[in-house]
C-alpha positions as CSV (number, residue, x, y, z in Angstrom):
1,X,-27.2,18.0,7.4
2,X,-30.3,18.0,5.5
3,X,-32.0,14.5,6.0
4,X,-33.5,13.1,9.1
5,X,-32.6,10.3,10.6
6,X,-33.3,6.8,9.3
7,X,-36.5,6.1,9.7
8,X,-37.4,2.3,7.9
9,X,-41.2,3.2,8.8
10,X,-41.4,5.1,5.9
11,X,-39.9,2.7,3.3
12,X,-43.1,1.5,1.3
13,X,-41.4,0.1,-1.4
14,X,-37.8,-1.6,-2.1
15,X,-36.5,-2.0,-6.0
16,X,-33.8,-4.3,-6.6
17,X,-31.5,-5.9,-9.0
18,X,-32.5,-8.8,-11.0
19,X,-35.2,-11.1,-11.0
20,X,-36.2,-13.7,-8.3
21,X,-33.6,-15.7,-7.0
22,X,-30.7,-13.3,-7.8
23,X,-28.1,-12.5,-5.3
24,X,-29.8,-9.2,-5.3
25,X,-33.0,-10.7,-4.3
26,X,-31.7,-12.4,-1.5
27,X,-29.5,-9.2,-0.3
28,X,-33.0,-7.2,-0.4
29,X,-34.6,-9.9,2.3
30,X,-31.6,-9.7,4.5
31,X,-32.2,-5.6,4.9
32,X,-35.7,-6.3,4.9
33,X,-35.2,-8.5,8.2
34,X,-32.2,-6.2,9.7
35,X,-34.9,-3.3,9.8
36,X,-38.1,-4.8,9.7
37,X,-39.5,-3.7,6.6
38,X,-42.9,-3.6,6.1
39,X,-42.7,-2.8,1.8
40,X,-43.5,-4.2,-1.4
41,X,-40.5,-5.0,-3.7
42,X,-40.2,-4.4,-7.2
43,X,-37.5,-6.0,-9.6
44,X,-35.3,-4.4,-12.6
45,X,-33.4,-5.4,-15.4
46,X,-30.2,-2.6,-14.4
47,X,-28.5,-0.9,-12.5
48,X,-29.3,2.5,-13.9
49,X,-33.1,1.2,-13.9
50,X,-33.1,1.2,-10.6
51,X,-31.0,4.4,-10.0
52,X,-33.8,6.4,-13.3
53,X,-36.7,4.5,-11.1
54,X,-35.1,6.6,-7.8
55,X,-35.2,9.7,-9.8
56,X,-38.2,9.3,-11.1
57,X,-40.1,8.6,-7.6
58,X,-38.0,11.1,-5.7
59,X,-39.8,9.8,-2.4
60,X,-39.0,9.1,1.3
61,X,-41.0,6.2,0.5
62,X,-38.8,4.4,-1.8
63,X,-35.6,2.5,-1.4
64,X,-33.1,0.5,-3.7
65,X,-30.8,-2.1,-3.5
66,X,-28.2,-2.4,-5.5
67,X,-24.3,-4.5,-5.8
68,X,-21.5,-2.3,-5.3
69,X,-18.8,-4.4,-5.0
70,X,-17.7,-8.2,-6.0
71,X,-14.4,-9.5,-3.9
72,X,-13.1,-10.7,-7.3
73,X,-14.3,-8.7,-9.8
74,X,-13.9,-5.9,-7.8
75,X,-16.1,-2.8,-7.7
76,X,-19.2,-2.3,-10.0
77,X,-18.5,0.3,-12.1
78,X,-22.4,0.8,-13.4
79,X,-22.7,1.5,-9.4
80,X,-20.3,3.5,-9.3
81,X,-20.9,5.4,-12.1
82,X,-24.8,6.4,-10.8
83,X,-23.9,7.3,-7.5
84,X,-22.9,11.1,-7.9
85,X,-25.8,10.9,-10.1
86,X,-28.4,11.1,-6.8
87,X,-26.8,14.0,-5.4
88,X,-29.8,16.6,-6.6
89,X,-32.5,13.7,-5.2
90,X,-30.6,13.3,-2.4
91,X,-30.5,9.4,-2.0
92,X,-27.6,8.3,0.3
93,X,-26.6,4.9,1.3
94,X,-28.0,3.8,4.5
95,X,-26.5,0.7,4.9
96,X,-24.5,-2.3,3.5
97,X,-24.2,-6.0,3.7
98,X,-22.0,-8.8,2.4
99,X,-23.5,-12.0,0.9
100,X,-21.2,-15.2,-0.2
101,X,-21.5,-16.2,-3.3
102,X,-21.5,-19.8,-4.0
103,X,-22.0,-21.3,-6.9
104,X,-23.7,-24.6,-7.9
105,X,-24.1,-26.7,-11.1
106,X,-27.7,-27.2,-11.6
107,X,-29.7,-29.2,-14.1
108,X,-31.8,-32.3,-14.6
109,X,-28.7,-34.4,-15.6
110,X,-28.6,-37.8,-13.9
111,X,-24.5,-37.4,-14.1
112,X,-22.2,-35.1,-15.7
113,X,-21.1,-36.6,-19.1
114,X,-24.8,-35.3,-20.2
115,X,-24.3,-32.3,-19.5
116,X,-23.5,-30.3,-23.1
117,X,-24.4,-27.5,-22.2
118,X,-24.2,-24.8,-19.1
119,X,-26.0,-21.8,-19.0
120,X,-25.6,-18.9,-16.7
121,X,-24.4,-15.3,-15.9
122,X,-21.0,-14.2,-17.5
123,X,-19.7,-13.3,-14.8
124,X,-20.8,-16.7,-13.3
125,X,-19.6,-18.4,-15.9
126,X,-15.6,-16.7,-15.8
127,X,-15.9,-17.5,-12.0
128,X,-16.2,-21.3,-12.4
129,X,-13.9,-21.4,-15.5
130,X,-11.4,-23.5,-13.9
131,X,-13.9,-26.3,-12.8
132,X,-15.9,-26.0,-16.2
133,X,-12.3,-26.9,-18.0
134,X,-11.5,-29.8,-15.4
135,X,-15.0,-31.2,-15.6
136,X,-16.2,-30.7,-18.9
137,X,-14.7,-31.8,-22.7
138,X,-13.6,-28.3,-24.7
139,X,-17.0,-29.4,-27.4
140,X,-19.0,-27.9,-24.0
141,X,-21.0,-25.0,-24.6
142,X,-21.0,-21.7,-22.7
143,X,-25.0,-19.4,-22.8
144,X,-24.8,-16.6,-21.4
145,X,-28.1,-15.0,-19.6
146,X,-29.3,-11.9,-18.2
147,X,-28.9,-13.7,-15.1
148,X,-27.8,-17.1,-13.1
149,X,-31.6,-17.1,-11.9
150,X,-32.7,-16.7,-15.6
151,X,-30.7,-19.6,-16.8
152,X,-31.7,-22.0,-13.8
153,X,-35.2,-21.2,-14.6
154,X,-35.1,-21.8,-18.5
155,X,-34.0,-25.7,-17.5
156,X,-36.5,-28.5,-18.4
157,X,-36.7,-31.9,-17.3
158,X,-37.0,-32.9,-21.0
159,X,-33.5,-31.7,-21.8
160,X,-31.2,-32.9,-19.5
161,X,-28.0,-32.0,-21.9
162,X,-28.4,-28.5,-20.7
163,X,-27.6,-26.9,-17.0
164,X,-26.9,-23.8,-15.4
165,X,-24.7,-22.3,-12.8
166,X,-26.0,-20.3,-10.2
167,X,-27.1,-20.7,-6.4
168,X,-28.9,-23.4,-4.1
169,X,-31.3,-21.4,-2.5
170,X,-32.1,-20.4,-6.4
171,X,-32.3,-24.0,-7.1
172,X,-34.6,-24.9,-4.3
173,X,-36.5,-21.6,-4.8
174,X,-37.6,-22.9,-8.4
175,X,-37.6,-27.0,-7.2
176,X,-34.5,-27.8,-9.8
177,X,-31.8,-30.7,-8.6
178,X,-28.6,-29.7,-7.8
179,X,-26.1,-31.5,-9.5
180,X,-22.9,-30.3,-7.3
181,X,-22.7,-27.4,-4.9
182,X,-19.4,-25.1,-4.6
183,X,-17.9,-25.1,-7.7
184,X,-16.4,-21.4,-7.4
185,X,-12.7,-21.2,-8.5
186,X,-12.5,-18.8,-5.7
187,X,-13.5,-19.9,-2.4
188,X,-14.0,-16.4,-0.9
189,X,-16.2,-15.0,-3.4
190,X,-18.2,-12.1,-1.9
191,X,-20.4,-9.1,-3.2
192,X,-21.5,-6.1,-1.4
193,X,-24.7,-5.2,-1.4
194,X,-25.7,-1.1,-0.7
195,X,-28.8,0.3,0.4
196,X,-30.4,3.8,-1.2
197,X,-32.6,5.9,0.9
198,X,-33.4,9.7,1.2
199,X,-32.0,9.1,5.1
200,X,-29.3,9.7,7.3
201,X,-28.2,6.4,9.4
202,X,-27.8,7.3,12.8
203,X,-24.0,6.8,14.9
204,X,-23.3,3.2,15.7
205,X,-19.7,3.4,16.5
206,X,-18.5,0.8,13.4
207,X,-19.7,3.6,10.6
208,X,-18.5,4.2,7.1
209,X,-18.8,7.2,5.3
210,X,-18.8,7.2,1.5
211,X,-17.9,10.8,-0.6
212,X,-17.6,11.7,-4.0
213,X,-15.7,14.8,-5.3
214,X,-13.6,16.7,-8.1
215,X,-11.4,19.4,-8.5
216,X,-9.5,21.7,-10.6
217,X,-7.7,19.8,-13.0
218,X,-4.2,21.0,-11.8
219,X,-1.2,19.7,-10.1
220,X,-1.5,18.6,-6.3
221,X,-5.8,19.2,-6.2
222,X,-6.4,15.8,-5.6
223,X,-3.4,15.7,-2.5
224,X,-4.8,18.8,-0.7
225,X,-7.8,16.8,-0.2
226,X,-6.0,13.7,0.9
227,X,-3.5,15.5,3.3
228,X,-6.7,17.1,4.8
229,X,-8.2,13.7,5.3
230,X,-4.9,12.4,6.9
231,X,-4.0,15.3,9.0
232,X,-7.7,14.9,10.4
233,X,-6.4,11.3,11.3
234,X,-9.3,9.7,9.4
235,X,-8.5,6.2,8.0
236,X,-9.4,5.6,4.0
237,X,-10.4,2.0,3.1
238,X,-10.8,2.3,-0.7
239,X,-10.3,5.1,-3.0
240,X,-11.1,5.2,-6.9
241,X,-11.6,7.7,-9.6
242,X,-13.9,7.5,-12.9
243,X,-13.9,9.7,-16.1
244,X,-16.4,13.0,-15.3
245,X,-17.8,12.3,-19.3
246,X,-17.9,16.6,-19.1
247,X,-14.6,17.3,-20.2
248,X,-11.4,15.2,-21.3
249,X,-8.7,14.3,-18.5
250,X,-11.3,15.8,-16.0
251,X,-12.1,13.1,-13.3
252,X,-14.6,12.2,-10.1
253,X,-13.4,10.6,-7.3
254,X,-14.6,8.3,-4.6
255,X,-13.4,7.6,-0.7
256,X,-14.3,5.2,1.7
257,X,-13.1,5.8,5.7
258,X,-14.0,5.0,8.6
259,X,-16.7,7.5,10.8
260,X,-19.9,8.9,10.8
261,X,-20.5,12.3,9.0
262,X,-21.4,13.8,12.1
263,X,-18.4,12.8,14.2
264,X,-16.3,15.7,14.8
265,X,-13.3,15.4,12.8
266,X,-15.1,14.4,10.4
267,X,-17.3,17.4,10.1
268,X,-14.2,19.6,10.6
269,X,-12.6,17.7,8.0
270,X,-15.5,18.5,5.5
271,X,-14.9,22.3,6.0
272,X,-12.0,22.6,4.8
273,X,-12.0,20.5,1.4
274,X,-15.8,22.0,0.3
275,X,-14.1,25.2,-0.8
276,X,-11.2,23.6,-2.6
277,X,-13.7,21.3,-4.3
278,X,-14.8,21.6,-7.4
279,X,-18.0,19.2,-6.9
280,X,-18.4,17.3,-3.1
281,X,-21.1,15.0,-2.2
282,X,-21.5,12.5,0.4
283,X,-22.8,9.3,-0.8
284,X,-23.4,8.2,2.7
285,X,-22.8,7.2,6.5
286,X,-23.8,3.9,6.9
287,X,-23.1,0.8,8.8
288,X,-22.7,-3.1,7.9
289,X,-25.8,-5.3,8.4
């Protein structure tokens, strides 16, 4: 293995997702406290911003953090999409965490029945569907933003017909009432959260290890790989596989399981599907924070 050890010292600056007050935003200050980062942070508009910005720098000193997976809208794809992506930089994920998402109606509006419009995210906005329909007449209209920070911060106290959907701690971060708190249609609503680093995370015991691959596009490829996986007793946790956009019917995959690179089987494991893979890079060992 080519990187060292992680080493958080060196992280002098942390891009992230979003403006202020995104769920992004608040992922980035719960890795900032689980290592003790001592960085300034710098917010994008996308998701390949961030991953061009990583490029671009192609530093020890930089970091990114980024959603990779919603529990109802299931994985990101623009994520997923950009990961392979960092294999000549060599980024890697170093670590992961898991923020609820709980959303709030927010606005000036003394009670509901002002309320004609709501403002938020679109993905926001499909996840409180249900409530918006049982709370709200079908003249209500729907904005959609760049974010659910940008629509709490475009409310005045002058138009009170308008309000947004989006978090408390957004609301309290920009001092705008919250109207009522936990309108998700979904109570478990969860995204996960990855961080990029030019790093190797060390053992812990509780790893994950993240890959990306493709083969020859022939019968049973994709199975060799698999059955080498399994016969190496190594437990997968979510497997996917997007379009390679090099050649029609031609795809890249992507495995989660349990371990740490450098655990034995795991390393053994690695031997033998290299030379029956087309293209193999690991994304990552990394453990929940």
């Amino acid at each position: 293995m080519d990187l060292e050890i992680l080493d958080t010292s060196r992280i002098r600056k942390l891009l992230f997702l979003g403006p202020k007050g995104s769920y992004s935003d608040f992922a980035k200050n719960k890795f900032i406290e689980a290592f003790g980062l001592n960085c300034v942070s710098t917010n994008l508009k996308s998701i390949s911003g961030v991953i061009k910005a990583l490029k671009d720098e192609n530093s020890e000193d930089i970091a990114a953090v980024i959603p990779i997976e919603n529990s109802i809208e299931g994985i990101v794809r623009e994520t997923l999409d950009n990961l392979a992506s960092l294999k000549k930089e060599g980024y890697k994920i170093i670590a992961e965490t898991t923020m609820d998402i709980e959303h709030a109606l927010i606005g000036y509006a003394d009670k509901k029945s002002e309320i004609k419009v709501i403002r938020s995210h679109p993905q926001a906005l499909a996840q409180c569907k249900k409530y918006i329909h049982d709370n709200f007449p079908d003249s209500l209209i729907e904005e959609a933003t760049l974010s659910t920070s940008a629509a709490i911060r475009s409310l005045t106290e002058e138009d009170k017909s308008v309000a947004a959907i989006g978090s408390v701690d957004c609301a309290k971060m920009y001092n705008v009432p919250i109207i009522e708190t936990t309108i998700n249609d979904e109570a478990n609503n969860k995204t996960r959260f990855i961080l990029l680093g030019k790093f190797l995370s060390p053992q812990t015991g509780q790893d994950k290890t993240s890959i990306t691959f493709s083969t020859e596009n022939k019968a049973g490829a994709l199975n060799k790989i698999l059955t080498i996986l399994e016969n190496h007793n190594i437990n997968m946790s979510y497997i996917d596989s997007r379009p390679s956009k090099k050649e029609l019917g031609e795809y890249v995959f992507y495995i989660d399981f349990e371990g740490h690179i450098l655990d034995t089987k795991i390393e053994d494991a690695f031997k033998e599907i290299m030379p029956i893979a087309k293209m193999f890079y690991v994304i990552g060992s990394y453990h929940a924070v």
